[in-house]
DOZANU-36669 format. One line per 10 residues: number of its first residue (from 1); for each residue x, y, z of C-alpha. Coordinates in steps of 0.5 Angstrom, whole numbers, always signed. Example, Ala and Ser with C-alpha at 12.3 -4.5 7.8 and 13.67 -1.06 7.14 Angstrom:
% residues 2
1> +25 -9 +16; +27 -2 +14 $
//
This chain:
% residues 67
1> +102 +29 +20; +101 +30 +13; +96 +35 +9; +90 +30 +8; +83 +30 +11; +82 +25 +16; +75 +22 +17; +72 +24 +24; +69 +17 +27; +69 +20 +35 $
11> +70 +25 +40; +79 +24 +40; +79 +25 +32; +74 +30 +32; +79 +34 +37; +85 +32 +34; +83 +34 +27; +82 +41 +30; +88 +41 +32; +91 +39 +26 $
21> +88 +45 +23; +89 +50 +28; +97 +48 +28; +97 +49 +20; +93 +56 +20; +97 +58 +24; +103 +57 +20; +101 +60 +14; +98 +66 +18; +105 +66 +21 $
31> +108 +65 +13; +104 +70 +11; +106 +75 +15; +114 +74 +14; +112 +75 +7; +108 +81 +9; +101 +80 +6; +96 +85 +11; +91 +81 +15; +85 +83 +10 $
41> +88 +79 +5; +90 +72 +9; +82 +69 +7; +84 +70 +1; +89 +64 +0; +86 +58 -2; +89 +54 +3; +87 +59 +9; +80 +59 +7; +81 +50 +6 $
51> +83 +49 +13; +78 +53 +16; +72 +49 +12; +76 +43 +15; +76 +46 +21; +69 +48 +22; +66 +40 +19; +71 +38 +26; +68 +43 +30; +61 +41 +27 $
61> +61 +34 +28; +65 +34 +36; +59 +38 +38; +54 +33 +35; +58 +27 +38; +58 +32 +45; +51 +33 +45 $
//
């Protein structure tokens, strides 16, 4: 799985999508906090605040397409 945006035809990419986002949010929280980092500052990293924009368009569009 590489780091790139997939477009979201249906349900299945729509789910595998936040998946993906949710596997590398929880690897940068995970680095983050090897680093140190506190948690009040883990949205201010770029890439944080760049899968959750995916994150939230996937969960977006999996509702529409449930609905």
């Amino acid at each position: 799985m590489g780091c790139y945006e997939t477009e979201i035809i249906d349900e299945k990419s729509a789910i595998r999508e936040i998946a993906e986002c949710n596997h590398r949010l929880n690897d940068l929280i995970n680095a983050m906090n090897e680093l140190g980092v506190p948690p009040e500052k883990w949205s201010d990293n770029m890439m944080v605040q760049y899968y959750i924009k995916r994150l939230k368009k996937a969960r977006s569009v999996l509702v529409q397409k449930l609905l």
